[in-house]
RODO-2510 file (C-alpha; in nm, 4 decimals, decimal comma):
residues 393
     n   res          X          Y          Z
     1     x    11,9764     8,1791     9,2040
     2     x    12,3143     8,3870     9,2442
     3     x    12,2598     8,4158     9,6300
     4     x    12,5546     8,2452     9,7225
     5     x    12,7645     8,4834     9,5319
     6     x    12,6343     8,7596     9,6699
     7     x    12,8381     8,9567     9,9101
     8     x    12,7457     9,0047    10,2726
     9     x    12,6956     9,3554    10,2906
    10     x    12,3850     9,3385    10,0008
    11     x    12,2911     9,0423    10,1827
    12     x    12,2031     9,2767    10,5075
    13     x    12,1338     9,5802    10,3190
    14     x    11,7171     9,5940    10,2592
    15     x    11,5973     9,7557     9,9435
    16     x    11,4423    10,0845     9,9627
    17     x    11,1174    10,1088    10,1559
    18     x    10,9931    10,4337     9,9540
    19     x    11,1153    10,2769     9,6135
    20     x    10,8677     9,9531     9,6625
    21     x    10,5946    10,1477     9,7855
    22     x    10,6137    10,3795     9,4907
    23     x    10,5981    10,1096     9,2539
    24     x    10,2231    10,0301     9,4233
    25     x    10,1750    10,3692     9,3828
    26     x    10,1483    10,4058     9,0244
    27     x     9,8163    10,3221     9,0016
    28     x     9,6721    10,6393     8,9400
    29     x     9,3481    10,6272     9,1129
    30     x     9,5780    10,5496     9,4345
    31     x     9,6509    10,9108     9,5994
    32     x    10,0147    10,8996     9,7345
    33     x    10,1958    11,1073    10,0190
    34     x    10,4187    10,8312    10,0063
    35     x    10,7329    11,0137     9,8184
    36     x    10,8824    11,3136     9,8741
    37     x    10,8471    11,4648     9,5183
    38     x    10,8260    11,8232     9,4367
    39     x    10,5973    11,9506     9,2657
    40     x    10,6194    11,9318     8,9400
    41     x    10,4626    12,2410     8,8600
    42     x    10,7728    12,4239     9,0534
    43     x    11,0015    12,3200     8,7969
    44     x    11,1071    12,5940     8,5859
    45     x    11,0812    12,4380     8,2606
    46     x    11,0605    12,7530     7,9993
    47     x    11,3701    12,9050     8,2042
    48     x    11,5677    12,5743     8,1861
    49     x    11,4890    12,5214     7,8151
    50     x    11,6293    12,8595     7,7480
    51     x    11,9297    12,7604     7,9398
    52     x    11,9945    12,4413     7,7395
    53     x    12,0146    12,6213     7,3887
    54     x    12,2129    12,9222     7,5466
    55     x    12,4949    12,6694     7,6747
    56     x    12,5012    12,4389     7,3897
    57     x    12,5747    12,7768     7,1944
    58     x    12,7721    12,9202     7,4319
    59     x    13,0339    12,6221     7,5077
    60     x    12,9442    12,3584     7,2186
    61     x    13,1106    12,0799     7,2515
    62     x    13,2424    12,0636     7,6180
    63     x    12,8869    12,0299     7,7371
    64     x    12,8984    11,6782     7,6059
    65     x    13,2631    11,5855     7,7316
    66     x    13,4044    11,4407     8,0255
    67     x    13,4768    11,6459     8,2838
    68     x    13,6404    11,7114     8,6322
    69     x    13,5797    11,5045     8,9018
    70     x    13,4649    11,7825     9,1768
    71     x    13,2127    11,9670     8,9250
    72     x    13,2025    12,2628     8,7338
    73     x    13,4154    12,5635     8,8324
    74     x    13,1566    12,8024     8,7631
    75     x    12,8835    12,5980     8,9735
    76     x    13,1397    12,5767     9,2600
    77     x    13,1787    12,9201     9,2653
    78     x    12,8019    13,0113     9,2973
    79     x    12,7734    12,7336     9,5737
    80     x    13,0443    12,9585     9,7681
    81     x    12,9266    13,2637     9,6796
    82     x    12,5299    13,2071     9,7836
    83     x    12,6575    13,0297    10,1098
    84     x    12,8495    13,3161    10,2023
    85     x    12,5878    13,5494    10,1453
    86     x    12,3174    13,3145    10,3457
    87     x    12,5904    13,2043    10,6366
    88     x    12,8965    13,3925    10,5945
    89     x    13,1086    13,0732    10,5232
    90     x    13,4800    13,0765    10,5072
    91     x    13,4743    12,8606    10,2256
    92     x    13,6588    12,8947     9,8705
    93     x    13,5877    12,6593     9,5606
    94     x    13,8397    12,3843     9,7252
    95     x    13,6048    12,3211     9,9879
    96     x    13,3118    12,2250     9,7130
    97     x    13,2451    11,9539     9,5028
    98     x    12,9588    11,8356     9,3430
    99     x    12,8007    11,4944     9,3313
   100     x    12,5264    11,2704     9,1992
   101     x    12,2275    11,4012     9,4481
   102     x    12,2367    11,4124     9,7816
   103     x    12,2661    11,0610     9,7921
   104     x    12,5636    11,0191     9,6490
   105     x    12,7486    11,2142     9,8441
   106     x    12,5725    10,9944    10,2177
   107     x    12,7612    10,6975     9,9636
   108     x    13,0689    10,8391     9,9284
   109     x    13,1348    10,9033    10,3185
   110     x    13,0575    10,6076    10,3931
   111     x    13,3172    10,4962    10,1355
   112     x    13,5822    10,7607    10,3021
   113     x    13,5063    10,7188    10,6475
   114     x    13,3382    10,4270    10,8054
   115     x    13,4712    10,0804    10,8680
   116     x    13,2756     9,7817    10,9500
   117     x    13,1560     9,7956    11,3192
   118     x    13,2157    10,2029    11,3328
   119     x    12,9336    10,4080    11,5161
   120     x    12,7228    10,6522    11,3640
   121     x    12,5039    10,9013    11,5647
   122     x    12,1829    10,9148    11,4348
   123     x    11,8355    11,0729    11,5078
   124     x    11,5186    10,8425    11,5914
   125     x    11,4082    10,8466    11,3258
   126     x    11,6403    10,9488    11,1239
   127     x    11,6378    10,9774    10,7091
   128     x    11,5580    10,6088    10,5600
   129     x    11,8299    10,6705    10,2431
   130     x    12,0953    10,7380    10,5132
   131     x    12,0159    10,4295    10,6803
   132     x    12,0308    10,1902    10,3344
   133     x    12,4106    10,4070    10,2259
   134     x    12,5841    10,3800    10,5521
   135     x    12,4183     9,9998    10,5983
   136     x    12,6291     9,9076    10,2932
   137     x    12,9244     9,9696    10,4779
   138     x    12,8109     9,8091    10,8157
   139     x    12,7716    10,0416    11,0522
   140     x    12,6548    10,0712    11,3998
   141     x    12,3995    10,3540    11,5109
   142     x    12,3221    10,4877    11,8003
   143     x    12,0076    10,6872    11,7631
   144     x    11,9184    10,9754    11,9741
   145     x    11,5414    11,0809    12,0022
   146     x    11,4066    11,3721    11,8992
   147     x    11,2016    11,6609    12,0673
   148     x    11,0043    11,9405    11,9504
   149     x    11,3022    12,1376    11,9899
   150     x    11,5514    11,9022    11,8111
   151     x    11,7957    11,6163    11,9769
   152     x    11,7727    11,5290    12,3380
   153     x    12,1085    11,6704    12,4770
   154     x    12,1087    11,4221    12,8175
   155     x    12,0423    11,1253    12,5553
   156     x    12,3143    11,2821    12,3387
   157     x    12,5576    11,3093    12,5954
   158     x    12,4976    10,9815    12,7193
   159     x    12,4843    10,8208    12,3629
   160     x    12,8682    11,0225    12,2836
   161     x    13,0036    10,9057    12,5947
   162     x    12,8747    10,5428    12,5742
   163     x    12,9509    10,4524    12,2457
   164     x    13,2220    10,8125    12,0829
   165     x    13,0757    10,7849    11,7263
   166     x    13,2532    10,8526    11,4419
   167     x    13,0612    11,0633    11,2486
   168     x    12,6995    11,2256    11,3198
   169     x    12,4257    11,2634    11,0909
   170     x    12,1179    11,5379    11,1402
   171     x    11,8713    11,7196    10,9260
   172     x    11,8209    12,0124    11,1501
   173     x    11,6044    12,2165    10,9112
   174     x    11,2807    12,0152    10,8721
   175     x    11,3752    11,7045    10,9619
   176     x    11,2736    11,3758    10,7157
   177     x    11,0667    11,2320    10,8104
   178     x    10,9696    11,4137    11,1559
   179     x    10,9087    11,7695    10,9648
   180     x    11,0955    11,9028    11,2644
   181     x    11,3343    12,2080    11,3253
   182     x    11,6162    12,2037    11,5621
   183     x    11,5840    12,5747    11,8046
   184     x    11,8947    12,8445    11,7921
   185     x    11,9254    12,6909    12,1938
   186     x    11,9139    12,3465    12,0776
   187     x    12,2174    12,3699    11,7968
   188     x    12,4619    12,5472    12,0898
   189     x    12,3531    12,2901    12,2692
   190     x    12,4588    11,9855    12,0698
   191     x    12,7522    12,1779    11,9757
   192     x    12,8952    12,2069    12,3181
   193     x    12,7884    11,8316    12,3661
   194     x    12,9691    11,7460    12,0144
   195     x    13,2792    12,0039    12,0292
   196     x    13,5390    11,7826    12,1790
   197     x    13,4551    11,4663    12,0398
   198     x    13,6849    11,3247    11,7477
   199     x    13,3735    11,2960    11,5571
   200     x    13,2945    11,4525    11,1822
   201     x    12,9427    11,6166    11,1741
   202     x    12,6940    11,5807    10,8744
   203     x    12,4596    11,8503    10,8311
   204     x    12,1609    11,7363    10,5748
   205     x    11,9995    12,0219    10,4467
   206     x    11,7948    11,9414    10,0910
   207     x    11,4850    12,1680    10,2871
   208     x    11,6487    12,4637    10,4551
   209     x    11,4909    12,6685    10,1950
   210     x    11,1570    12,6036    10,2034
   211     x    11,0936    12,7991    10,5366
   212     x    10,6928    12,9326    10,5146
   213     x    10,7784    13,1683    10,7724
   214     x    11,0317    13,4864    10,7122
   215     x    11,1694    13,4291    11,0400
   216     x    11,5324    13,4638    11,0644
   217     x    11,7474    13,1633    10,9167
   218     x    11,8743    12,9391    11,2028
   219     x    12,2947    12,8790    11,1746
   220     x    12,4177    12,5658    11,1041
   221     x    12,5524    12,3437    11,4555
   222     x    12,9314    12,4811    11,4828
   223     x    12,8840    12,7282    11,2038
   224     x    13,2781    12,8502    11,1315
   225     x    13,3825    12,6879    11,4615
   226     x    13,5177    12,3652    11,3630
   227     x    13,6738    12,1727    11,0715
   228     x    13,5054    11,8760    11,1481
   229     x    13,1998    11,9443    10,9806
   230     x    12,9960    11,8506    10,6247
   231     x    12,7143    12,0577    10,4613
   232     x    12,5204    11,8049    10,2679
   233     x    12,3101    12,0638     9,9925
   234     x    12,1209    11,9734     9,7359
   235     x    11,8799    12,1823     9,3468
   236     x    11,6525    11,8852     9,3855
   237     x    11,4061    12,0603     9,5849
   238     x    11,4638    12,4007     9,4352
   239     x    11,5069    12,3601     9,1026
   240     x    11,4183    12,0228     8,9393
   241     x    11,5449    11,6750     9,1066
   242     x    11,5723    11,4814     8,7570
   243     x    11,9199    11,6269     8,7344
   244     x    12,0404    11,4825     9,0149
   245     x    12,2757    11,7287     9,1322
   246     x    12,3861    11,7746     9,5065
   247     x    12,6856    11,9009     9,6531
   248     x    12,9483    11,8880     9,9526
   249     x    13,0588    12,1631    10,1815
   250     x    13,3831    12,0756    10,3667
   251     x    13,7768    12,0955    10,4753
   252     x    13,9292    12,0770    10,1415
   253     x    14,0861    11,7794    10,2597
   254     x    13,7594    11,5964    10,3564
   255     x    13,6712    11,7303     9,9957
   256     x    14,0041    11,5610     9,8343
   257     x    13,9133    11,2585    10,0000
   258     x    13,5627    11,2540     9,8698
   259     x    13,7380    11,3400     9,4851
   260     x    13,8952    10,9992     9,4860
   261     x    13,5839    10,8026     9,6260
   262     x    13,3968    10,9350     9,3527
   263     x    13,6315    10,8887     9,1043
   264     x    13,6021    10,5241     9,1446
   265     x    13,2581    10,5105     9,1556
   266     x    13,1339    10,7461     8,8494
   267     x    13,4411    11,0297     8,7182
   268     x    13,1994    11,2732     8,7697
   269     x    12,8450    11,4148     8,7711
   270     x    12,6272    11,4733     8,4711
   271     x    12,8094    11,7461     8,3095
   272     x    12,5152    11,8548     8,1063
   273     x    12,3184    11,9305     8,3918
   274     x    12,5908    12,0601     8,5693
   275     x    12,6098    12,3530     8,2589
   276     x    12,1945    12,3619     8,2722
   277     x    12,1940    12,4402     8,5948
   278     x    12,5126    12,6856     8,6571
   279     x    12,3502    12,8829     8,3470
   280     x    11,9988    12,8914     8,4960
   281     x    12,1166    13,0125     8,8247
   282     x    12,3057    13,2864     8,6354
   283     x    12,0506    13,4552     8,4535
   284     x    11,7636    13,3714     8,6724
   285     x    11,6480    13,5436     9,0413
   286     x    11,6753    13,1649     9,2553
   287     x    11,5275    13,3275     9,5285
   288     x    11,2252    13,4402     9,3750
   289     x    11,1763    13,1315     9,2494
   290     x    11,2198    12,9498     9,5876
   291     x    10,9514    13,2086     9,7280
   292     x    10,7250    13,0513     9,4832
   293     x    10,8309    12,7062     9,5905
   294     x    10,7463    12,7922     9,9382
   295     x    10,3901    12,9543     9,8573
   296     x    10,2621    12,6953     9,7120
   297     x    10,4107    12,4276     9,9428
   298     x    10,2568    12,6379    10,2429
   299     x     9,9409    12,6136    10,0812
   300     x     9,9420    12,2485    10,0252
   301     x    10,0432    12,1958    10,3957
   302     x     9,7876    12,4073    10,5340
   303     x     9,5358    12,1907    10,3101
   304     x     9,6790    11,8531    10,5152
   305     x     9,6752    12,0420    10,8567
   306     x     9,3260    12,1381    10,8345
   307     x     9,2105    11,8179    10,6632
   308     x     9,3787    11,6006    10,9672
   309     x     9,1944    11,8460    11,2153
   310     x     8,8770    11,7821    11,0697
   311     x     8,8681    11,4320    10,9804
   312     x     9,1690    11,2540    11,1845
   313     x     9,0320    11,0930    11,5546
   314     x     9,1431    11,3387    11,8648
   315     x     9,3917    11,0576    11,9267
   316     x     9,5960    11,0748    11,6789
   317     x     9,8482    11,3833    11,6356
   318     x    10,0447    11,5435    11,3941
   319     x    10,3041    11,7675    11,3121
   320     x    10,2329    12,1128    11,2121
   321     x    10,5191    12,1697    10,9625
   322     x    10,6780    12,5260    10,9503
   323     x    10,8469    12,4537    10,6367
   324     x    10,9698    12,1244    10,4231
   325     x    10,7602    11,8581    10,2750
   326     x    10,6465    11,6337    10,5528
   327     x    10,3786    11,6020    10,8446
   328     x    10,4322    11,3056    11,1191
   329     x    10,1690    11,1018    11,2305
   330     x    10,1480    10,9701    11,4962
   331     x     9,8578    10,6605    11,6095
   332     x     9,7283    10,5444    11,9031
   333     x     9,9919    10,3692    12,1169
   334     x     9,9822     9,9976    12,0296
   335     x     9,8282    10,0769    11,6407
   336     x    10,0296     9,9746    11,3632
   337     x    10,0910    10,2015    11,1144
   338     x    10,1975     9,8591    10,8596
   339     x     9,8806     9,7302    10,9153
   340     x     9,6791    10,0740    10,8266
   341     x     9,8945    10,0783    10,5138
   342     x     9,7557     9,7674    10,4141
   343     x     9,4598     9,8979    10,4987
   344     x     9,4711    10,2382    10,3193
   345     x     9,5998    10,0587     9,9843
   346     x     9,2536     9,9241     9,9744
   347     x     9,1081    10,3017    10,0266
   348     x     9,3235    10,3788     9,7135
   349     x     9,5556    10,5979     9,9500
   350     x     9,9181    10,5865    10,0360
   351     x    10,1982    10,6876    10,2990
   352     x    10,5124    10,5454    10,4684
   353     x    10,4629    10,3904    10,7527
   354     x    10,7595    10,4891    11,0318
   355     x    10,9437    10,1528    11,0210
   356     x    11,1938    10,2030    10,7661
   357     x    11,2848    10,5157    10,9419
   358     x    11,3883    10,3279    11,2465
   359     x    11,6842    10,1419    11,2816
   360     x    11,5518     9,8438    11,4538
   361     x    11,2044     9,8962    11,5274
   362     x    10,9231     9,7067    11,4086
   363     x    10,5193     9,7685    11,3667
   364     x    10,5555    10,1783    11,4669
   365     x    10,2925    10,3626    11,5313
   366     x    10,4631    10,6517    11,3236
   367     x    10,3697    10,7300    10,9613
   368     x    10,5656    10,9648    10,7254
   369     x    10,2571    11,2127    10,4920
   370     x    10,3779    11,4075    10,2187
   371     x    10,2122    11,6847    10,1158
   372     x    10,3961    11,8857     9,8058
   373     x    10,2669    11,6240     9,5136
   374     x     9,9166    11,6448     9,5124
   375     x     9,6452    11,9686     9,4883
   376     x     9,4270    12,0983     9,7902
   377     x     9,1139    11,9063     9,6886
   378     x     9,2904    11,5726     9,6285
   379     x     9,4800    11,6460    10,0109
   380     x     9,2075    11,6793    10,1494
   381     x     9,0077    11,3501    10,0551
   382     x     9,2996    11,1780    10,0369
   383     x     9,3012    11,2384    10,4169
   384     x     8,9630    11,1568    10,4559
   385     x     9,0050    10,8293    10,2646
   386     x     9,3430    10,8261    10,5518
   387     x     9,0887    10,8803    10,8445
   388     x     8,8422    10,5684    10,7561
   389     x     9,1133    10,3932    10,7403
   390     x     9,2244    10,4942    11,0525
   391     x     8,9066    10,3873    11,2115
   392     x     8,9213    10,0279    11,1229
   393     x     9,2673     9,9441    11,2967
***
């Protein structure tokens, strides 16, 4: 009834794929790799009740007052600190600030840098919640496809010199939805493509730490070569995501920038959690806690591998993840992977289908499995229930 006071931009802006098929998910006879959840048994709960009564004792009432707009001082500083341990940043606290998720921070970018019509590199498929945030602010993309290895460089170089985006956006550590990994030869080699370009660079990276392997940790594209680029990081996936904290990595001026977007939109983030978490990462190892993150999501991956092996048609392949949350599936050339949804609802099993992960594709034969929510046994015939439906396409 309001539709005609509606502005434009909601107008073209679709709700959230994921969002509407959760809601069909709650059924609870329905088995769902539809989300990305972690599991909820990785949530430190005992540690981060201790750390609740220690900071409400500890700094009483400013737990429950306003606060700054870039986050807590003494979360910045272990954000620097870890990343220059891990990478070796050149970074101080004024290149930090912490936002509402991971998601807020895609929102406020688009809010500091993108005018209607401006271009926006993006992988194919690229990360659906990137897609909605920068939508909101009508933007063009110009999606690049992925390899095994990561981007394609000729269709990158073709794509920069064709359209000179304004900012890029890639998850090179198991990519969402793809599970994917850029190689050590494929980041120099987007760098070089990108390194003259009057472009800014986003670097999503919410799964960087859930490597199964010990292999050494790849380098961020342009690590401590240019100013021009943004470190998207995120506790949701390695400590609980109900708090909703994320954080930026950049120039302090990209960061000062950022401060006044996100003034506007909410002062600051949860301060409460923002204590919670600064005084759990204090007093608690994070990185053997990650290890048990990984252990557990290694095992629940293997459990989809070897399920899809045994039950999924030769036809169909897969992605073998290496680390992250996701598997890609991919059908039969000419199968739809909305019409095996449909199908699979029926089976009481659940999945995104590749569309929303597109930017204008329609009836994919791409689906998006996630693997971290459920145990081994309910994987596996949850994959099984996957495969029937598979057959009747």
């Amino acid at each position: 009834m309001f539709n005609n006071l509606l502005s434009a931009r909601i107008k073209k802006t679709p709700s959230s794929f994921i969002r509407e098929i959760l809601k069909v998910t709650q059924n609870p006879q329905i088995i769902s790799f539809a989300g990305g959840l972690p599991n909820p048994i990785s949530f430190p709960v005992e540690e981060l009740k201790t750390s609740t009564n220690e900071i409400i004792k500890k700094y009483g009432n400013k737990v429950f007052q306003y606060s700054t707009t870039q986050g807590l001082d003494i979360l910045r500083e272990y954000i620097v600190e870890r990343y220059k341990k891990l990478w070796n940043m050149d970074i101080t606290i004024e290149n930090v600030i912490i936002t509402t998720g991971s998601q807020q921070a895609l929102d406020l970018i688009g809010k500091v840098f993108l005018n209607k019509g401006d271009k926006v590199l993006v992988e194919k498929p690229s990360y659906l919640g990137l897609l909605q945030a920068f939508m909101m602010y009508e933007a063009e993309f110009v999606q690049t496809k992925l390899n095994d290895d990561g981007l394609d460089i000729e269709e990158l170089k073709d794509n920069l010199k064709t359209h000179h985006p304004k900012l890029a956006y890639l998850i090179p550590n198991f990519q969402n939805p793809t599970g994917l990994t850029y190689s050590s030869e494929n980041r120099k080699a987007v760098f070089e493509a990108i390194k003259d370009e009057d472009m800014i660079l986003i670097q999503d990276d919410p799964y960087g730490e859930l490597r199964f392997t010990n292999d050494e940790r790849i380098p961020y594209i342009g690590l401590n070569q240019t100013n021009k680029n943004i470190y998207l990081g995120s506790f949701s996936k390695i400590v609980t995501p109900g708090f909703r904290l994320g954080f930026v990595i950049a120039h302090k001026d990209i960061i000062k920038a950022l401060e006044t977007a996100k003034q506007a939109s909410d002062l600051h983030s949860n301060i409460f959690s923002q204590y919670q978490i600064a005084q759990y990462l204090q007093n608690n190892d994070l990185d053997k806690h990650i290890e048990k993150i990984k252990n557990l999501y290694k095992s629940q991956a293997s459990a989809m591998v070897d399920a899809m092996k045994e039950f999924f048609p030769n036809n169909v392949k897969f992605t073998i993840p290496k680390g992250g949350m996701f598997s890609w599936v991919t059908l039969e050339e000419g199968k739809s992977a909305l019409k095996l949804f449909d199908i699979a609802i029926q089976k009481n099993v659940a999945f995104v289908p590749g569309d929303p992960f597109y930017v204008s594709e329609k009836n994919v034969n791409t689906l998006r499995l996630n693997y971290t929510n459920a145990d081994e046994a309910t994987i596996k015939e949850g994959i099984k229930r996957l495969a029937k439906s598979i057959s009747e396409i």
